[in-house]
C-alpha positions, 0 to 999 in steps of 0.5 A, a space after each residue: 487536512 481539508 475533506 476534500 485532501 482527505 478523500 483524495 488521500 483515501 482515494 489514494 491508497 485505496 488504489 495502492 492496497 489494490 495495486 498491491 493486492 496482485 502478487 506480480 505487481 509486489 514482485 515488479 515494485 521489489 525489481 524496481 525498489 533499488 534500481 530503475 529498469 526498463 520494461 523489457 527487463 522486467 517483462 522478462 523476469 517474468 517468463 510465463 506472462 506476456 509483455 503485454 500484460 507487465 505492460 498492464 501491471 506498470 500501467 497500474 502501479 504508475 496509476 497508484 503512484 507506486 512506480 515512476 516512468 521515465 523516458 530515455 529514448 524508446 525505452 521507458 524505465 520505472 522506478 519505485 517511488 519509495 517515498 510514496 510506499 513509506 507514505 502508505 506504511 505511514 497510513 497502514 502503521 497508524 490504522 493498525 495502531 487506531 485500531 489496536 488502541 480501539 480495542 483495548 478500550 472496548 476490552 477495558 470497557 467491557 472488563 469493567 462493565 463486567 466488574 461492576 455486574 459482578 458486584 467488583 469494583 476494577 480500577 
């Protein structure tokens, strides 16, 4: 991966965990993660919040690439774009793991570290 594929990339899911980040748009990925609906369905699972502001929230996920848009006369449907939410569990899985095996080492270093001021040899 080149530099600028890697920023593009970052750039990428920085937008996805913060289109995430808002509990309604979780709520509208799960509508959508099976079957496409249209925007007023998914408006309307949603009583206490104005079309307008679903609207807004689908504007956002679309940004992300977390929700496809399609067109069917007026109506416009959306979809989970499930192979883009793998793609993050991807990155996430693997951040978490780096980070993990970073640790280890850092606590191995440091028993160590410790062993040898003691005046014991850890293997």
């Amino acid at each position: 991966m080149t530099l600028t594929q890697a920023i593009a990339y970052t750039h990428g899911v920085d937008a996805a965990l913060k289109a995430l980040a808002e509990p309604r748009r979780r709520e509208i990925v799960r509508l959508v993660w099976n079957r496409e609906l249209p925007a007023t369905s998914i408006a309307e699972h949603f009583g206490e919040v104005t079309r307008s502001a679903i609207s807004q929230h689908l504007g956002v996920l679309k940004e992300a690439g977390l929700v496809s848009e399609r067109r069917d006369g007026t109506r416009r449907l959306y979809r989970a774009r499930q192979e883009e939410m793998r793609k993050l569990r991807d990155y996430l899985d693997d951040y978490w793991t780096t980070g993990l095996e970073r640790l280890r080492d850092v606590s191995e270093a440091a028993q160590r570290q410790k062993g040898a001021s003691d005046g014991r040899a850890r293997p």
